[in-house]
FIPAMAR-779062 format. One record per residue: residue number from 1; y, z, x of N, C-alpha, C in turn. Coordinates in pm, 1 decimal. Example, Ala and Ser with C-alpha at 12.3 -4.5 7.8 and 13.67 -1.06 7.14 Angstrom:
BEGIN
+-----+----------+----------+----------+----------+----------+----------+----------+----------+----------+
|   i |      n_v |      n_w |      n_u |     ca_v |     ca_w |     ca_u |      c_v |      c_w |      c_u |
+-----+----------+----------+----------+----------+----------+----------+----------+----------+----------+
|   1 |   -569.0 |    780.0 |   1319.0 |   -450.0 |    780.0 |   1230.0 |   -330.0 |    780.0 |   1320.0 |
|   2 |   -225.0 |    708.0 |   1285.0 |   -106.0 |    714.0 |   1367.0 |      3.0 |    787.0 |   1290.0 |
+-----+----------+----------+----------+----------+----------+----------+----------+----------+----------+
***
This chain:
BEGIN
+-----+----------+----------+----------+----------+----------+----------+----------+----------+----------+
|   i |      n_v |      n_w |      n_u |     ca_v |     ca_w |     ca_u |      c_v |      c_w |      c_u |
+-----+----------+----------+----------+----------+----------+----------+----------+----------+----------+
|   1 |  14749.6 |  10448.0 |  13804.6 |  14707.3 |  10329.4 |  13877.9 |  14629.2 |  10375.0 |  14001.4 |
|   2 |  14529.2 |  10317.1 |  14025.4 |  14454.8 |  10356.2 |  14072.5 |  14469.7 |  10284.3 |  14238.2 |
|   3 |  14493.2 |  10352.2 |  14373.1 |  14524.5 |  10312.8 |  14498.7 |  14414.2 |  10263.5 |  14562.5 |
|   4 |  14415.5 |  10137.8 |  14593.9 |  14289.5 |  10122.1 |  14660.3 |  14351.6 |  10125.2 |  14830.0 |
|   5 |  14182.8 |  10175.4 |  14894.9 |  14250.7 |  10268.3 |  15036.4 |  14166.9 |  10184.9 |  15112.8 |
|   6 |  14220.7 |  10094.6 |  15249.5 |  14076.4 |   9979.1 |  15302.9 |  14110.1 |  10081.5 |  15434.2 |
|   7 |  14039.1 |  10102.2 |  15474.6 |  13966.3 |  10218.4 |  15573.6 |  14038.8 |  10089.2 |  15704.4 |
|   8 |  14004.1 |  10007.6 |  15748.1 |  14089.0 |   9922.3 |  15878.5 |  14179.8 |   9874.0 |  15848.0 |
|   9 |  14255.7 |   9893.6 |  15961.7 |  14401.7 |   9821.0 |  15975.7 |  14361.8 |   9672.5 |  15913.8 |
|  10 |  14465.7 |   9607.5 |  15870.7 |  14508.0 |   9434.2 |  15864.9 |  14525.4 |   9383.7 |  15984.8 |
|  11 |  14659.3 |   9510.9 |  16061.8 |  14703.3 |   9417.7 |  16184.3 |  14718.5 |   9534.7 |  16294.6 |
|  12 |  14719.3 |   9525.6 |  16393.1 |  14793.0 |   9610.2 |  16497.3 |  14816.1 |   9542.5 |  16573.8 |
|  13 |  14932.5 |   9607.2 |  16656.6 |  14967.8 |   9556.5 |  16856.9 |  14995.9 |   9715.6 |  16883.3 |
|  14 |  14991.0 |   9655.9 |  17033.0 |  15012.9 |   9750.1 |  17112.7 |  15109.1 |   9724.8 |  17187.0 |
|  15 |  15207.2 |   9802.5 |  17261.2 |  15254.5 |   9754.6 |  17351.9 |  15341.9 |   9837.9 |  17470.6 |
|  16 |  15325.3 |   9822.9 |  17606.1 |  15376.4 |   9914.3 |  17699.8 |  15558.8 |   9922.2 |  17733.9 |
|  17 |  15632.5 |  10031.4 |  17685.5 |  15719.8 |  10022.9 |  17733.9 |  15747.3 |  10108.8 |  17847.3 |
|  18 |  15874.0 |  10094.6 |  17946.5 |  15961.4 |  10126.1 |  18031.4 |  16044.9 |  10222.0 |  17942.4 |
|  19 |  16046.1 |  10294.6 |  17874.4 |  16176.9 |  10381.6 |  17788.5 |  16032.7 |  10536.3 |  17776.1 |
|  20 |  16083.6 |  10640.8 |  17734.2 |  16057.5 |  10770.1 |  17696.2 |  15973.6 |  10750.9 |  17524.9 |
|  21 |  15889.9 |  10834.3 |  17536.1 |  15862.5 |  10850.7 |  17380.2 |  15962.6 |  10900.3 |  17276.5 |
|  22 |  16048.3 |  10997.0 |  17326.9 |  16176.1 |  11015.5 |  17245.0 |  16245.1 |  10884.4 |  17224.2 |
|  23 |  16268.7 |  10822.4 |  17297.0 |  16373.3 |  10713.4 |  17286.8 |  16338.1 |  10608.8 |  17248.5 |
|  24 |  16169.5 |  10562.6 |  17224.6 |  16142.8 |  10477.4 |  17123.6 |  16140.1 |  10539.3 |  16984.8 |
|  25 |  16111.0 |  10663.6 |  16953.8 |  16093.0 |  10710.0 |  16811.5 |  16221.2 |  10710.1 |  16809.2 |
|  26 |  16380.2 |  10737.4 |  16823.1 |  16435.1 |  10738.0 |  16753.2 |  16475.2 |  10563.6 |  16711.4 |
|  27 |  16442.6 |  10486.7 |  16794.9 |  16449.0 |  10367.6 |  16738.9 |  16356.1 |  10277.4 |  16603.1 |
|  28 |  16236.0 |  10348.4 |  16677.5 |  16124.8 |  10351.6 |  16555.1 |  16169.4 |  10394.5 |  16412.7 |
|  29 |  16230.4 |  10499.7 |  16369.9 |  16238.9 |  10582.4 |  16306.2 |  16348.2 |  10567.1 |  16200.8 |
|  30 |  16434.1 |  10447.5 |  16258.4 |  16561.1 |  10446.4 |  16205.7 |  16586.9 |  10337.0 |  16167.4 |
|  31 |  16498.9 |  10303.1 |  16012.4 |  16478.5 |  10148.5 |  15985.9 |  16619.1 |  10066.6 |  15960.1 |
|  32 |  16709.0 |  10091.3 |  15953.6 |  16873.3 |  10012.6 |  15943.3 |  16854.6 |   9971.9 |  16106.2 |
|  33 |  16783.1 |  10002.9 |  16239.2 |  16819.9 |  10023.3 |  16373.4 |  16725.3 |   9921.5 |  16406.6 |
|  34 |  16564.4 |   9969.7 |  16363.1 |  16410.8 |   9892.4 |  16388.0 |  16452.3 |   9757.2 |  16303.3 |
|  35 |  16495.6 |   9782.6 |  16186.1 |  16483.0 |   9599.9 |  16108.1 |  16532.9 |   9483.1 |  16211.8 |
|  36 |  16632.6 |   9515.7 |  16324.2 |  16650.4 |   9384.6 |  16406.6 |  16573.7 |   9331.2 |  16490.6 |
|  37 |  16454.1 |   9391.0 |  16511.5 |  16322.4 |   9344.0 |  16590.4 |  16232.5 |   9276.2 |  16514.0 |
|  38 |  16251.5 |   9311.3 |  16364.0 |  16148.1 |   9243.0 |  16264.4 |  16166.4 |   9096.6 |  16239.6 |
|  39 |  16048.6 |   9055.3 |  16175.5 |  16026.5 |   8877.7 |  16148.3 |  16105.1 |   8880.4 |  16041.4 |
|  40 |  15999.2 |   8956.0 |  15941.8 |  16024.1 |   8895.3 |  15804.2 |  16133.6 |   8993.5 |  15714.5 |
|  41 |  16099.9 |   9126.0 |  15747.9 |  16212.9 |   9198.8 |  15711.2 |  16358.6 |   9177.5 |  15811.3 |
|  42 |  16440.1 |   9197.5 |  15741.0 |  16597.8 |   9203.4 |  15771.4 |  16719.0 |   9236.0 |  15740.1 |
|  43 |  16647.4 |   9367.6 |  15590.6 |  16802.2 |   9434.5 |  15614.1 |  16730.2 |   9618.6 |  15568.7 |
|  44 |  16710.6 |   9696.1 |  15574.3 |  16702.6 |   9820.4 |  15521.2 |  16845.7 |   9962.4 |  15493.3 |
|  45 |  16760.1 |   9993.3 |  15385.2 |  16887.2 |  10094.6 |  15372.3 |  16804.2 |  10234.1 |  15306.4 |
|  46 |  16840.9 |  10336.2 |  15343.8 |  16811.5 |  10478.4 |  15300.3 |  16861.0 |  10497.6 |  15205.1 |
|  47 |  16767.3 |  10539.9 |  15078.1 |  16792.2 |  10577.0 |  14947.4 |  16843.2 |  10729.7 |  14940.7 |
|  48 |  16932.3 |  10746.7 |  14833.3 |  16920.6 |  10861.5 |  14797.0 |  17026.1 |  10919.7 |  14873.4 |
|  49 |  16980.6 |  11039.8 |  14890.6 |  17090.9 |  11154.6 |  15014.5 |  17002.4 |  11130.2 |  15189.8 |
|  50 |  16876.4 |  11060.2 |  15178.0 |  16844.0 |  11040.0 |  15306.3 |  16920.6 |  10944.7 |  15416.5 |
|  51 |  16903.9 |  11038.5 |  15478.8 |  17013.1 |  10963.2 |  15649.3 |  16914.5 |  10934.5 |  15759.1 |
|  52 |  16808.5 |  11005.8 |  15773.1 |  16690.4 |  10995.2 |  15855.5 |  16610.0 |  11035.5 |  15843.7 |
|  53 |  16551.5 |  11051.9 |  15941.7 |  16368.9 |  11047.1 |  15881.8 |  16291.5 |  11139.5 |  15894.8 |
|  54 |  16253.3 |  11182.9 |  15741.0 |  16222.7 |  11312.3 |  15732.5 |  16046.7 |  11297.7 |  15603.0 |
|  55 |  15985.9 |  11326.6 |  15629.1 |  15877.7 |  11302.0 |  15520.6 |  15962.3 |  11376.4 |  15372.3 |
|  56 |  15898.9 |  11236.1 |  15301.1 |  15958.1 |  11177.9 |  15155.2 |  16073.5 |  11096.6 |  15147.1 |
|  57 |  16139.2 |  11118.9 |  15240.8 |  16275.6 |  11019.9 |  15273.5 |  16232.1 |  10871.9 |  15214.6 |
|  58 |  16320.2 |  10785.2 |  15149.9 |  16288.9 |  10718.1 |  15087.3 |  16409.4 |  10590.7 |  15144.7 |
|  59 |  16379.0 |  10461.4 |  15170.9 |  16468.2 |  10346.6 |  15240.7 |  16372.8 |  10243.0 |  15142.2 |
|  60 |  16494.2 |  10125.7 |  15141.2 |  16484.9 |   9973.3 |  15068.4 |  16458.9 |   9877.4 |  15146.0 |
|  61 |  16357.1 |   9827.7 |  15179.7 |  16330.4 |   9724.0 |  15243.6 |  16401.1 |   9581.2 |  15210.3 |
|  62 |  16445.4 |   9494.5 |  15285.7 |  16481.9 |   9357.5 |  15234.8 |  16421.9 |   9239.8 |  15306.2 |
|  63 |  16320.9 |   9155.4 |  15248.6 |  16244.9 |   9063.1 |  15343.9 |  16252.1 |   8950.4 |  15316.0 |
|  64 |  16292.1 |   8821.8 |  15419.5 |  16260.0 |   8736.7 |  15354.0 |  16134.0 |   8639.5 |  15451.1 |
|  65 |  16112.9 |   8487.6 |  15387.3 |  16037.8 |   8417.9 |  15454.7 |  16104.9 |   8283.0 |  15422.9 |
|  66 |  16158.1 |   8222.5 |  15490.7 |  16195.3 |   8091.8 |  15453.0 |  16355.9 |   8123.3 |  15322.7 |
|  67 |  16320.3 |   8054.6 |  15209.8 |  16422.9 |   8065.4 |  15085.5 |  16372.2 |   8184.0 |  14995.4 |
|  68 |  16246.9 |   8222.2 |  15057.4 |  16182.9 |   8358.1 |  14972.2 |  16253.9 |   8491.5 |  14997.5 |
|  69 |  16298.1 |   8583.5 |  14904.3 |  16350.3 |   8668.0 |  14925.9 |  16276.8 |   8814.5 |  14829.1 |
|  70 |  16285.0 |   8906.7 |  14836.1 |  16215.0 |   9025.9 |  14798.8 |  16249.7 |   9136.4 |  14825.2 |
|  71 |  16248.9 |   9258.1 |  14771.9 |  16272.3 |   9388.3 |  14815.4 |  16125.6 |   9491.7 |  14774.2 |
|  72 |  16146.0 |   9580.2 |  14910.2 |  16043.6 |   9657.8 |  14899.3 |  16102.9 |   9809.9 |  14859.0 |
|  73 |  16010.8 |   9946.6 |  14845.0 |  16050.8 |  10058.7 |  14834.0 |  15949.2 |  10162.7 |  14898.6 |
|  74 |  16053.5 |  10199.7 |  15012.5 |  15934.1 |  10270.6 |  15129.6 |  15937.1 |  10433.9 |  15128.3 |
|  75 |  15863.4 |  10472.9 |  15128.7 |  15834.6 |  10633.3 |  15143.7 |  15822.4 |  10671.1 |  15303.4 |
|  76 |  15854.5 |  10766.4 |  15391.5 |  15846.3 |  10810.2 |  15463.3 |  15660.5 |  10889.0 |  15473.0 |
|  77 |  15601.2 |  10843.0 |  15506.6 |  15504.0 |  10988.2 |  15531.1 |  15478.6 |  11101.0 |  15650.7 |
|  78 |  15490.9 |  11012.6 |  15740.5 |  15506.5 |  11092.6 |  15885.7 |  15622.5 |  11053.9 |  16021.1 |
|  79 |  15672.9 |  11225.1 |  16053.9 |  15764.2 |  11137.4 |  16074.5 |  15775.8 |  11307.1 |  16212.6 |
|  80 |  15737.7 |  11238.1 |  16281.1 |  15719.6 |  11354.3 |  16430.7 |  15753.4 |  11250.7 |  16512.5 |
|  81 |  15856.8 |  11350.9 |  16576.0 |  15943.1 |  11289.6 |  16694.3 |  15866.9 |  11306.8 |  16794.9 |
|  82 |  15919.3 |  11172.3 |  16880.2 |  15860.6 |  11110.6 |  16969.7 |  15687.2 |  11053.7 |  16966.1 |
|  83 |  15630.5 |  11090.8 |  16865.7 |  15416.4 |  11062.5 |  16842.0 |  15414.7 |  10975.6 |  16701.8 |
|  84 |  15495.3 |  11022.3 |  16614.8 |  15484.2 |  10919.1 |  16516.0 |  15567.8 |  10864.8 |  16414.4 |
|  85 |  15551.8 |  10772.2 |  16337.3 |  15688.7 |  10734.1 |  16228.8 |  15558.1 |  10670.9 |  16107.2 |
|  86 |  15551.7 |  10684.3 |  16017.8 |  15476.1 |  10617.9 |  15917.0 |  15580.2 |  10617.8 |  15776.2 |
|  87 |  15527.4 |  10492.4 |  15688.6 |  15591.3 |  10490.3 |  15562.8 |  15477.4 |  10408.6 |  15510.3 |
|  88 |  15482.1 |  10457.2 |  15365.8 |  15436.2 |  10348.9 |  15267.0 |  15459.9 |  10258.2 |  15192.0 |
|  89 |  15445.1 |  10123.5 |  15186.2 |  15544.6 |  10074.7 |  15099.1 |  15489.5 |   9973.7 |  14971.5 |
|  90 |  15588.7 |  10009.4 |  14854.0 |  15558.4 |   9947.2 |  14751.5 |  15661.8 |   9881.8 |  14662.2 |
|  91 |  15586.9 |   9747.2 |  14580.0 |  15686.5 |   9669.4 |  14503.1 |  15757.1 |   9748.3 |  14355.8 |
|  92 |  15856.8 |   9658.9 |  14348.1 |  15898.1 |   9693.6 |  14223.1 |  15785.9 |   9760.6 |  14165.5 |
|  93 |  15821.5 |   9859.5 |  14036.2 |  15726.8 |   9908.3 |  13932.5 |  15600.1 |   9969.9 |  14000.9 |
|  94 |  15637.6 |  10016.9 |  14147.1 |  15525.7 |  10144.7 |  14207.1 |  15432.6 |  10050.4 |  14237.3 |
|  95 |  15407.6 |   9931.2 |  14214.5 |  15271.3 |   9863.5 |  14278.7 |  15247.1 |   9858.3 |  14462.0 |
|  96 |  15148.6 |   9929.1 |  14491.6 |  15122.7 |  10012.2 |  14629.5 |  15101.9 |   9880.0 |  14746.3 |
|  97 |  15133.9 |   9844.0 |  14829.7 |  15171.3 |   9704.1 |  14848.9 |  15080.1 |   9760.0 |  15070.6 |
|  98 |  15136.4 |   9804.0 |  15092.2 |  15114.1 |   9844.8 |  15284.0 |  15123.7 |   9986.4 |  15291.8 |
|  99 |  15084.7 |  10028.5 |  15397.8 |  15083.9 |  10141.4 |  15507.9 |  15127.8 |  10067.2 |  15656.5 |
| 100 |  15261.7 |  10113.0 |  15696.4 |  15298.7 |  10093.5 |  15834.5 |  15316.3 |  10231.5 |  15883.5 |
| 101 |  15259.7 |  10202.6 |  16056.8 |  15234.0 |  10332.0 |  16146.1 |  15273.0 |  10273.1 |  16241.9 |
| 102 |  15338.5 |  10399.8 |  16320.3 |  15362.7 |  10347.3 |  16477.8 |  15356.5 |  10493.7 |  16540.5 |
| 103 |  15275.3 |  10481.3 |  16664.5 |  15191.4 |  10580.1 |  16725.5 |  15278.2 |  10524.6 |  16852.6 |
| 104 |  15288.5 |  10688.4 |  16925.1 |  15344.7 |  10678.1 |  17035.6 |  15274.8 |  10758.6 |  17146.3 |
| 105 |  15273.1 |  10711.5 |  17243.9 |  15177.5 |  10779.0 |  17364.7 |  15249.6 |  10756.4 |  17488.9 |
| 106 |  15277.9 |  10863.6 |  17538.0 |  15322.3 |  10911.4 |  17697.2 |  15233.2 |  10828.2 |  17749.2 |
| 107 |  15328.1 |  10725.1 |  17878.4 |  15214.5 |  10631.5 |  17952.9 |  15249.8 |  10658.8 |  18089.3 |
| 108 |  15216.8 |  10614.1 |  18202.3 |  15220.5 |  10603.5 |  18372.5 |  15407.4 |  10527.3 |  18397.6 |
| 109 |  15398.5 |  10460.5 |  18301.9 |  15492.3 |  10369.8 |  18300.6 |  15670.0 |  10398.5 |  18199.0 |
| 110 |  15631.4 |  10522.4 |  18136.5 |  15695.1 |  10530.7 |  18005.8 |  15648.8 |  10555.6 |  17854.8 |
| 111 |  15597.3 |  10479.1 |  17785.7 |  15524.0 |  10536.0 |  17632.4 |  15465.8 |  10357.5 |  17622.2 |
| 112 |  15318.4 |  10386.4 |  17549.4 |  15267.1 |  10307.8 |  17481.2 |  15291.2 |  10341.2 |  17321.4 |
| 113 |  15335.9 |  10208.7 |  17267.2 |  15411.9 |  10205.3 |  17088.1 |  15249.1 |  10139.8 |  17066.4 |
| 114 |  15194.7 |  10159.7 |  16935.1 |  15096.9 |  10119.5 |  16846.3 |  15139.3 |  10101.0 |  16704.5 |
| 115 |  15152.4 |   9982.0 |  16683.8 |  15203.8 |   9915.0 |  16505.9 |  15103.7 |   9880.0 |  16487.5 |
| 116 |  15075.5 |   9949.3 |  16386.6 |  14945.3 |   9948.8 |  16252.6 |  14981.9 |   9930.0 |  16128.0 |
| 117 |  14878.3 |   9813.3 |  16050.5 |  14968.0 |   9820.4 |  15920.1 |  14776.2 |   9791.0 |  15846.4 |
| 118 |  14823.6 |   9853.5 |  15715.6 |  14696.7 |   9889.5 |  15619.7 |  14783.2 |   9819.5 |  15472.5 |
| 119 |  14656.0 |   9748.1 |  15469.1 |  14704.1 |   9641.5 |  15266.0 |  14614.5 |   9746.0 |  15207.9 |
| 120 |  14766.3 |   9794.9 |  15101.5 |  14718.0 |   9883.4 |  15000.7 |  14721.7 |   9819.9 |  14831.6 |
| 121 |  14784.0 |   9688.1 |  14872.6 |  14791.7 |   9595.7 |  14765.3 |  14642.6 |   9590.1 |  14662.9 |
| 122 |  14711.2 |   9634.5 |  14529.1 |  14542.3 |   9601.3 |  14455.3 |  14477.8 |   9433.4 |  14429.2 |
| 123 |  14370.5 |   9409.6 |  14397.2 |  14356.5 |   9280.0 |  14379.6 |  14423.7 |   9150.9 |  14329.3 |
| 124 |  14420.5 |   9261.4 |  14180.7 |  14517.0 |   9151.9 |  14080.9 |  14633.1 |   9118.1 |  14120.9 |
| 125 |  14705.4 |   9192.9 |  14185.8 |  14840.0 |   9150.6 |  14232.2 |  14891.1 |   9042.8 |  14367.8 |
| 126 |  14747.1 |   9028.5 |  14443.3 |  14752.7 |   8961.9 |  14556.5 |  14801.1 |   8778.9 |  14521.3 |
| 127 |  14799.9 |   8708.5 |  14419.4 |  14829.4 |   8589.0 |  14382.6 |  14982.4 |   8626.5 |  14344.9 |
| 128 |  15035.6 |   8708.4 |  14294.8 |  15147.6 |   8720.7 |  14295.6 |  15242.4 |   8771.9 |  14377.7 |
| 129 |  15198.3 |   8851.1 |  14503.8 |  15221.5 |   8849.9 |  14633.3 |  15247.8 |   8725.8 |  14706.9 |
| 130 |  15158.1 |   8644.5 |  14741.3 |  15127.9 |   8517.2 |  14760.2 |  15281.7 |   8416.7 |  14724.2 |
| 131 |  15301.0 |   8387.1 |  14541.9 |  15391.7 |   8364.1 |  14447.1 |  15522.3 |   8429.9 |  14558.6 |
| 132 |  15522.1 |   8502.5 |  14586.0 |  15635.6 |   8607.7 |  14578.7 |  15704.9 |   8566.0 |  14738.4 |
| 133 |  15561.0 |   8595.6 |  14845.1 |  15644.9 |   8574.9 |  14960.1 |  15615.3 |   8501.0 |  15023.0 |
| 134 |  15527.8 |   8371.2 |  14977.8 |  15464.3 |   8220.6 |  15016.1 |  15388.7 |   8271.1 |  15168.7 |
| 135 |  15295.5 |   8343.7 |  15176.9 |  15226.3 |   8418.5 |  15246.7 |  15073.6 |   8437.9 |  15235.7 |
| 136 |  15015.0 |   8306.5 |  15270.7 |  14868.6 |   8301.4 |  15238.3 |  14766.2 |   8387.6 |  15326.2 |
| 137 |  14806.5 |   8399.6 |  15446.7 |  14755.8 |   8472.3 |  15519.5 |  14789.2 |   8597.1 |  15576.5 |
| 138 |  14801.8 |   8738.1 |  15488.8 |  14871.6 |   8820.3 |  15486.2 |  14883.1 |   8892.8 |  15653.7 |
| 139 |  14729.5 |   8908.4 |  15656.9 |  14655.7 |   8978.9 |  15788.0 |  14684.3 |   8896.8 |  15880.8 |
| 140 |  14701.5 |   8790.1 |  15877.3 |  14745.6 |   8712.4 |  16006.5 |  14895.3 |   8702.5 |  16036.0 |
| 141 |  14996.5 |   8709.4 |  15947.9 |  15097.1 |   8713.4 |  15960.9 |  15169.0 |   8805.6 |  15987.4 |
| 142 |  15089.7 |   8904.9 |  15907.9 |  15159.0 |   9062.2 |  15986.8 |  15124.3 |   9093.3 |  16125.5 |
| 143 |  14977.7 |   9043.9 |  16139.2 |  14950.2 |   9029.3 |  16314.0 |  15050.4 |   8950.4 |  16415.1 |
| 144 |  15065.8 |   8857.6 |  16413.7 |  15184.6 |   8772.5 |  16431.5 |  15337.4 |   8867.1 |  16425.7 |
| 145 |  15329.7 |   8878.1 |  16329.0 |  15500.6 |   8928.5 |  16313.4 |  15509.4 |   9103.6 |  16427.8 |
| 146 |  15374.6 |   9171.2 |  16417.7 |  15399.6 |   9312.8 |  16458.7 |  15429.2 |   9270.6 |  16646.4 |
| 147 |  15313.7 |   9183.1 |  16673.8 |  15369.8 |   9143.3 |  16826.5 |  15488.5 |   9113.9 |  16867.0 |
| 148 |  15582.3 |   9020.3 |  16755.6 |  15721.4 |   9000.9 |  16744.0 |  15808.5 |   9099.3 |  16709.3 |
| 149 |  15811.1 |   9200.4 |  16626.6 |  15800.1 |   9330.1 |  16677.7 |  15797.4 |   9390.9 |  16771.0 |
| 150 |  15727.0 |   9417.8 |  16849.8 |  15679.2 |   9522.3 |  16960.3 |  15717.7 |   9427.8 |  17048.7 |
| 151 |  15783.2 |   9302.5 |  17109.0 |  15811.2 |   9243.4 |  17199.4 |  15965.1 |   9279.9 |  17194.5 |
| 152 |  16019.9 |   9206.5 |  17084.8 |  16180.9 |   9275.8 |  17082.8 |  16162.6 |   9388.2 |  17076.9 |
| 153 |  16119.4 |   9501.3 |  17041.2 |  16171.1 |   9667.6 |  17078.5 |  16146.9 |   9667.8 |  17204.5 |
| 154 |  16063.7 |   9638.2 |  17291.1 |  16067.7 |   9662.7 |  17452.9 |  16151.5 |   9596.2 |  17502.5 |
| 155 |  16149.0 |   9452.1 |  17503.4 |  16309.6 |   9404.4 |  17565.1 |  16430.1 |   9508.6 |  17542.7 |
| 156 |  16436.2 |   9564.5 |  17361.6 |  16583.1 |   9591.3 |  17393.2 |  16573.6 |   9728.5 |  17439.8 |
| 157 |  16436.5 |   9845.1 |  17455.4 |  16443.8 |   9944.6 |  17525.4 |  16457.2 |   9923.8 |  17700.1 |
| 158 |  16370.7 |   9858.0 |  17719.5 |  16401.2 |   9828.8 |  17856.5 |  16524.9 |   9760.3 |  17920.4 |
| 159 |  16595.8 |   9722.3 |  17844.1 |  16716.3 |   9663.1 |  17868.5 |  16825.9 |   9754.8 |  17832.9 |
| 160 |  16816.1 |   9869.3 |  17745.5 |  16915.5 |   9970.6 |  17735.8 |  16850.4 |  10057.3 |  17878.5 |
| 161 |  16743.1 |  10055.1 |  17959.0 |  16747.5 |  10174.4 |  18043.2 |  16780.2 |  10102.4 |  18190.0 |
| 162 |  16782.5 |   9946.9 |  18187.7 |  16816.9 |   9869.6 |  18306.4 |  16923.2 |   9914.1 |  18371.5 |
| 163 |  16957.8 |   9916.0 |  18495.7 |  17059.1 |   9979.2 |  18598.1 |  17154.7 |   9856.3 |  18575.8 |
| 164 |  17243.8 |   9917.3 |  18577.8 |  17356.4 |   9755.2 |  18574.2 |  17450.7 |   9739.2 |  18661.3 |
| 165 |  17418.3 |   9586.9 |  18723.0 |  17514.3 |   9526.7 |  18831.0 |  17629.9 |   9569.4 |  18822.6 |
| 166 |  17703.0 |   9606.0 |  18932.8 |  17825.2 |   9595.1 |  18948.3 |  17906.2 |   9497.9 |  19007.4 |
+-----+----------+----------+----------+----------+----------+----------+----------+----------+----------+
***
């Protein structure tokens, strides 16, 4: 089967946190940990003998939208602490579905996070995508959802490094 590869992102955000680049990648990194910041996904689990994140490491995505429900099957590709976390992910029966990235950069402030996501979905399958996760506007919704994303991971990093009242 042949991968089709679209050279630009679908979606990205950016966003500035208050926390260390270590201390967002291991949150990044640790999709049972990252799924509680997500929209549409909401439950993951590491396949296999994988515990963390190591390129080829392999985790189960669980997403829903509304009464729609689905599972994905994600590959690890890059996976450097504290600069990056990437996976690929695809449906049942190997059909090549996204590329998610998250880029990390030492900032003035703490680390800038970058969520990037690339449709690796082939044509024919996009109406049954659609069918699947009542999702007409793929690129817009993942735009949407990655800001929702990257808003809850900074709240809850910046709120694990907050000084607390006594």
């Amino acid at each position: 089967m042949r991968i089709p590869r679209f050279p630009e992102p679908a979606a990205t955000g950016t966003v500035t946190i208050r926390a260390t680049p270590a201390e967002a990648y291991r949150i990044i990194s640790d999709p049972p940990v990252m799924i509680r910041f997500a929209e549409e996904a909401h439950r993951a689990r590491w396949l296999r003998d994988a515990t963390a994140p190591a390129v080829g490491a392999r985790f189960r995505g669980y997403n829903r939208n509304g009464l729609r429900r689905w599972t994905t099957t994600c590959r690890v590709t890059d996976a450097t602490p504290g600069r990056r976390f990437a996976y690929e992910v695809t449906a049942p029966l190997g059909i090549p579905i996204s590329r998610w990235q998250y880029d990390i950069e030492p900032s003035g402030e703490g680390c800038t996070v970058t969520e990037t996501n690339w449709l690796r979905v082939p044509a024919w399958f996009i109406p049954f995508a659609i069918l699947i996760t009542g999702v007409f506007d793929r690129m817009g919704t993942n735009d949407t959802n990655i800001d929702t994303t990257l808003q809850r991971l900074k709240a809850h990093l910046e709120a694990a490094a907050a000084p607390s009242v006594a």
